[in-house]
C-alpha positions as CSV (number, residue, x, y, z in Angstrom):
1,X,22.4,-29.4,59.9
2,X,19.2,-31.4,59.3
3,X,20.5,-32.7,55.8
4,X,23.8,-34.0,58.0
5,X,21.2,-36.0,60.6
6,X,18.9,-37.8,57.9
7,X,22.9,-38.6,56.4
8,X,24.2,-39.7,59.8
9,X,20.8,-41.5,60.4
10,X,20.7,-43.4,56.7
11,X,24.1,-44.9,56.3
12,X,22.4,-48.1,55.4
13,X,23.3,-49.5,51.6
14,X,20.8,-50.0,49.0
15,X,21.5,-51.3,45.7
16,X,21.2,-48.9,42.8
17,X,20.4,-49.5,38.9
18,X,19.5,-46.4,37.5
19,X,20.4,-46.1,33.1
20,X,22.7,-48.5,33.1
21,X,24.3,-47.7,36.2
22,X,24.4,-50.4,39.0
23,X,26.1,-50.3,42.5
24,X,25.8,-50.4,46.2
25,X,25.4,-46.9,47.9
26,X,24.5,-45.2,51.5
27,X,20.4,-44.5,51.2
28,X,21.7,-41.0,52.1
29,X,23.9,-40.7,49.2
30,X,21.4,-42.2,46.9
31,X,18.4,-39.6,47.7
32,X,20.6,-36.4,47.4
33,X,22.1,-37.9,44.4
34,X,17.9,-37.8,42.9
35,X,17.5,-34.6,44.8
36,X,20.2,-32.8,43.1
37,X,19.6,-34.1,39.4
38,X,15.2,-32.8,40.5
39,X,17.0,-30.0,40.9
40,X,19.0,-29.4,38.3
41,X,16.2,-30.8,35.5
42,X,14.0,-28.0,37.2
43,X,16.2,-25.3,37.0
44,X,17.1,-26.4,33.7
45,X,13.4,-26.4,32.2
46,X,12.5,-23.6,34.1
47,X,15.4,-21.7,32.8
48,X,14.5,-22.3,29.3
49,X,10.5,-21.4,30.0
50,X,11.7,-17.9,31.3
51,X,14.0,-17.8,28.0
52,X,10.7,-18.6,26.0
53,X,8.6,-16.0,27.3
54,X,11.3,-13.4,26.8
55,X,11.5,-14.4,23.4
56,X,7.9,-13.6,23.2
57,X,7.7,-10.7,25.8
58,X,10.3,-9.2,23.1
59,X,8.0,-9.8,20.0
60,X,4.8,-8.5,21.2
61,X,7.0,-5.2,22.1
62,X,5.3,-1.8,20.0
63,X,7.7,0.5,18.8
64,X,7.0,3.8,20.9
65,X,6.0,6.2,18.6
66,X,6.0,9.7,19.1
């Protein structure tokens, strides 16, 4: 409900050039557009971190012997 407000609330354009990209865009549009690419960039690297330390987790591992 909140997101919808600041939405409602921010239908102002801005202009956008962002890698190459230009255009004219709601500021709404524009800041969940960079807050769901944070997002996935985060999830992403942190992803891979928890892959890494599995990796190594798995390495360290002893054999138990009986």
């Amino acid at each position: 409900v909140m997101i919808l407000i600041f939405i409602l609330q921010n239908q102002q354009n801005i202009d956008l050039s962002f890698l190459g990209f230009e255009g004219r865009l709601p500021l709404a549009v524009a800041l969940l557009f960079a807050m769901i690419l944070g997002a996935l960039i985060v999830a992403a690297l942190g992803g891979a971190r928890i892959l890494q330390l599995r990796v190594v987790a798995r390495r360290n591992r002893q054999p138990i012997e009986h």
